[in-house]
C-alpha positions as CSV (number, residue, x, y, z in Angstrom):
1,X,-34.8,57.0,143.0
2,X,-35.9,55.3,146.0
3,X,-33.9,53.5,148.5
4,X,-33.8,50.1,149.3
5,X,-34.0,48.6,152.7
6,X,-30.9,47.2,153.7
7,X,-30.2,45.5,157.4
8,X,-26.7,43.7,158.7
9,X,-24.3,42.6,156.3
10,X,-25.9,44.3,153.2
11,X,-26.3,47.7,154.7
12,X,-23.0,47.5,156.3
13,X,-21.4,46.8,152.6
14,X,-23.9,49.4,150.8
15,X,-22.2,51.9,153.7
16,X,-18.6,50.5,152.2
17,X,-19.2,51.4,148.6
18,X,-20.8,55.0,149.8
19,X,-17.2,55.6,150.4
20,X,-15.1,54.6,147.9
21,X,-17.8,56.0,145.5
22,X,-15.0,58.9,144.0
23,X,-12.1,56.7,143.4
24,X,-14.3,53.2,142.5
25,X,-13.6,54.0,138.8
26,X,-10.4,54.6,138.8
27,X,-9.4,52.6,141.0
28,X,-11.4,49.3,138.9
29,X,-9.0,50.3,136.0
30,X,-5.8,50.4,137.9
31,X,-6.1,47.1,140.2
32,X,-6.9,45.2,136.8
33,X,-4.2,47.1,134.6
34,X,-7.3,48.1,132.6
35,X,-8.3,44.6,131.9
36,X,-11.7,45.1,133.3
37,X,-13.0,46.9,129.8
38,X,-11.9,43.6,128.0
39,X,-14.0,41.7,131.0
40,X,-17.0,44.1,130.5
41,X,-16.9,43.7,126.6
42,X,-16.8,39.6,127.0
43,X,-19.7,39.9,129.4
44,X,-22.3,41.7,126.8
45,X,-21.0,39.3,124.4
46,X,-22.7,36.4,125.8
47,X,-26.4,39.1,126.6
48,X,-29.1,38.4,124.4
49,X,-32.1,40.4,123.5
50,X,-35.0,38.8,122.4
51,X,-39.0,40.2,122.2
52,X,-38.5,42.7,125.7
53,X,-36.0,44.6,124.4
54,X,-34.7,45.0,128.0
55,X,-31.7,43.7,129.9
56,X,-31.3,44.3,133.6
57,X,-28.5,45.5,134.8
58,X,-27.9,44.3,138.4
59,X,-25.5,45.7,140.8
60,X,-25.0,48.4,138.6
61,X,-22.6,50.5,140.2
62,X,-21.3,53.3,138.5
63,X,-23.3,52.3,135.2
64,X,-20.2,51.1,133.1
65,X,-22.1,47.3,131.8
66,X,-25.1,49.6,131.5
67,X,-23.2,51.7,129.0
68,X,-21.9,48.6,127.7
69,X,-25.1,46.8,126.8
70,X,-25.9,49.8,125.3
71,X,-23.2,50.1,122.6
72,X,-23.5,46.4,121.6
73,X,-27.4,47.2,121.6
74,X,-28.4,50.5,121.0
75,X,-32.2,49.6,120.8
76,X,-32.0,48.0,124.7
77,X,-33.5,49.6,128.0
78,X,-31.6,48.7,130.3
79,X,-33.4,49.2,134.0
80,X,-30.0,49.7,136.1
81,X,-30.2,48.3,139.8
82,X,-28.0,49.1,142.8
83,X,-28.6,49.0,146.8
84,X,-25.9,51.8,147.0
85,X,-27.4,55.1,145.6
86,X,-24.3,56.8,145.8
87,X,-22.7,54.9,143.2
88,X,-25.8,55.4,140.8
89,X,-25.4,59.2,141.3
90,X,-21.9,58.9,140.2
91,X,-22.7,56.7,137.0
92,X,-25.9,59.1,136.4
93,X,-22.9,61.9,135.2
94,X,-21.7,59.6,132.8
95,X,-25.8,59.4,130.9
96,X,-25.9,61.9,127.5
97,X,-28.0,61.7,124.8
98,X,-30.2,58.5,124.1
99,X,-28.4,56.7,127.0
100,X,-30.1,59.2,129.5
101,X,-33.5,57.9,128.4
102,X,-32.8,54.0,127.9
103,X,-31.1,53.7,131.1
104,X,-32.9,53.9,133.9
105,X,-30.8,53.9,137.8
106,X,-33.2,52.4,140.6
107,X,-31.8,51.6,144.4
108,X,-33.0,48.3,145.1
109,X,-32.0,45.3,146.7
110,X,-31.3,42.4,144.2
111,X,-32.5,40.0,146.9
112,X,-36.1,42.1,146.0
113,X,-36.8,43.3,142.8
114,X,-39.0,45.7,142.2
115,X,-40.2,43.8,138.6
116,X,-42.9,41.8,137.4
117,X,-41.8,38.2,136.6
118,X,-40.2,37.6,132.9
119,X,-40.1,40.8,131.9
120,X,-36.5,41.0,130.6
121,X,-34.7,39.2,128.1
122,X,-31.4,39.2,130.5
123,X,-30.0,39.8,133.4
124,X,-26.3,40.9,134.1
125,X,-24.4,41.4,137.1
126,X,-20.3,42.6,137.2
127,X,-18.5,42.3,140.6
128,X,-21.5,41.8,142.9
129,X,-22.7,38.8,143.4
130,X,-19.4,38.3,145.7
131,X,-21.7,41.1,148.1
132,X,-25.2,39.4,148.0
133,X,-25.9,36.9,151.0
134,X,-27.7,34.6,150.9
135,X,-26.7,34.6,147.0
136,X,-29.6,31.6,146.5
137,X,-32.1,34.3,147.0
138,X,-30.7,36.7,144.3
139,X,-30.2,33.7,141.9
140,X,-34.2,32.8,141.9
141,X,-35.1,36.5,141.7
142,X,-32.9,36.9,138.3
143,X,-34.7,33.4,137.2
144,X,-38.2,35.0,138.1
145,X,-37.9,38.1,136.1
146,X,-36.2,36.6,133.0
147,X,-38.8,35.5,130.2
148,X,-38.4,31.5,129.8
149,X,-34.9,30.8,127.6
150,X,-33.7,34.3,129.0
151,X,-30.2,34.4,130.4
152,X,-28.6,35.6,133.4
153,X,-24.4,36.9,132.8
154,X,-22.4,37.2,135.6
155,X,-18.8,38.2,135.7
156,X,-17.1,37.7,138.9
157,X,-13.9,36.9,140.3
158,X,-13.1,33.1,140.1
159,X,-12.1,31.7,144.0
160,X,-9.0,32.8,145.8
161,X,-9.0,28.9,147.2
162,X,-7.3,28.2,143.6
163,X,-4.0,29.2,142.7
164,X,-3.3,31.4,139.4
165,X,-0.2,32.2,137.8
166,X,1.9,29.5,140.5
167,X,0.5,31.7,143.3
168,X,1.6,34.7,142.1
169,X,-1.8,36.5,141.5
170,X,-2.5,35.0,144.9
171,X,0.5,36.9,146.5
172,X,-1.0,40.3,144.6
173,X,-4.6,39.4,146.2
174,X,-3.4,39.0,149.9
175,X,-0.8,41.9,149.8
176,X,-0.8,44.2,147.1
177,X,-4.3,45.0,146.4
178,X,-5.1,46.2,149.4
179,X,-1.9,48.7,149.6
180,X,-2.7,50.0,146.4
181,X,-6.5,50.7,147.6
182,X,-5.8,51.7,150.7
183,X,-3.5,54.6,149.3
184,X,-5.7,56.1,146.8
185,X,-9.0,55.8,148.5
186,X,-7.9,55.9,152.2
187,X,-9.9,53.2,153.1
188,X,-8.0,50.1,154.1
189,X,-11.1,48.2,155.3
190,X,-12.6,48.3,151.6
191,X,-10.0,46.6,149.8
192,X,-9.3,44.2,152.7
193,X,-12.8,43.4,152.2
194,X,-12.3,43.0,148.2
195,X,-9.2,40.6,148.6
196,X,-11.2,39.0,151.5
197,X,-14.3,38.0,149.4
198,X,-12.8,36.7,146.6
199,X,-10.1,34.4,148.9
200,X,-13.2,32.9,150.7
201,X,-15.6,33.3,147.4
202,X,-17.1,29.2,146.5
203,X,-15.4,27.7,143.5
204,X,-17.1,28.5,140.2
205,X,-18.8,24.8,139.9
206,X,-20.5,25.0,143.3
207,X,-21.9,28.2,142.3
208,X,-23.1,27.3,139.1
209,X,-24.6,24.1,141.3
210,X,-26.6,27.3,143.5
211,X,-28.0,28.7,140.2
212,X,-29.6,25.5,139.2
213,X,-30.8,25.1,142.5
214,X,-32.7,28.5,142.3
215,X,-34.4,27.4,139.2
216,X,-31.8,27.8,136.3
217,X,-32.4,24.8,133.7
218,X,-28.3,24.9,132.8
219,X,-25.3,26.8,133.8
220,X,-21.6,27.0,132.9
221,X,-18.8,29.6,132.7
222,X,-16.3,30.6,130.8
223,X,-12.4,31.4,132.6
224,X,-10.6,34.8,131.6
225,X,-7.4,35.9,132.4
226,X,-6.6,32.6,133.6
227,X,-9.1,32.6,135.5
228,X,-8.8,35.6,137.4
229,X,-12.0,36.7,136.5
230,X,-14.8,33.6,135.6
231,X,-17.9,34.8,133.1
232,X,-21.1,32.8,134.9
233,X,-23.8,31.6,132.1
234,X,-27.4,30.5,133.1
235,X,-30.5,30.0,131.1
236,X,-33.9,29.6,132.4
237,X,-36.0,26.7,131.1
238,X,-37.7,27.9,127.5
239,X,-41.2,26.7,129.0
């Protein structure tokens, strides 16, 4: 597994991650309520694998869409990509069986991947995209490696700038998010961060407006939980 070469802002949130790395699972489960598995699940609905048999899973984390990909396709490889090996090692306890050989953990740099261009059928990406700056760069580098028609599936958090729930979920973002991370992982500056990104993170039609710009023929998404969570779409021109 090599390491990918990360300066300023994404080194300084690959070092972020490298901490939280033993409680990131559990913690994912509890500051949703366990709606995350229903957000995963929606996400490899909308994957589709056509003649490469392979869907890239960016920002891959602890390997949980990897796994995920792999139950609603059992045939897939599914190349898994994350700039912070620690997490990878983590998700790398969870491989057994087939799963060990079909998924395969890299450290790289989703601004630079380490792929030929279209080469998979799809690209997804949970919870990261929210780390990547500038996010154009990452958007033409999932358009480059997906065969023409291929899609890219991102699940994100929709923008703190809009109000869900009367203001309510906004309350739980600015004040009880970070608490609750800050006592089971002991790092306040990592949830901080969390509640930070999504309050300043661009409202789901201007970054849908980024995709195309990066070479995406269409793009749209698709609101869960009210909106707490937004599924991104994007298709690369069939030729």
């Amino acid at each position: 597994m090599s390491t990918p070469a990360t300066t300023g802002h994404g080194k300084a949130v690959a070092s972020m991650f490298s901490r939280i790395v033993p409680w990131y699972d559990m913690l994912n489960t509890v500051l949703s309520l366990g709606i995350d598995r229903y957000w995963r699940k929606r996400l490899v609905q909308e994957v589709r694998l056509g003649s490469t048999g392979t869907v890239l899973d960016l920002a891959a984390g602890t390997l949980d869409v990897s796994l995920a990909i792999r139950r609603r396709y059992p045939q897939a490889r599914v190349p898994a990509l994350d700039f912070c090996p620690p997490m990878l090692f983590q998700g790398q306890k969870k491989l057994r069986g087939a799963n060990a050989q079909a998924i395969s953990p890299v450290a790289a740099d989703a601004k630079l991947l380490p792929l030929p261009d279209a080469c998979v059928d799809a690209v997804t990406m949970a919870f990261g995209i929210r780390n990547i700056l500038p996010r154009h760069e990452a958007f033409a580098e999932m358009a480059r490696v997906l065969v023409p028609g291929g899609r890219a599936c991102i699940l994100e958090f929709g923008s703190g700038k809009q109000r869900v729930w009367g203001g309510v979920y906004n309350v739980y973002l600015d004040h009880i998010l970070p608490r609750i991370g800050k006592i089971i992982s002991q790092d306040a500056s990592a949830y901080t961060y969390l509640a930070d990104t999504i309050r300043n993170f661009p409202v789901a039609e201007a970054l849908e407006e980024k995709m195309r710009e990066a070479g995406f023929a269409a793009a749209w998404h698709i609101p869960l939980t009210s909106g707490i969570v937004c599924l991104h779409i994007a298709e690369k021109a069939r030729s």
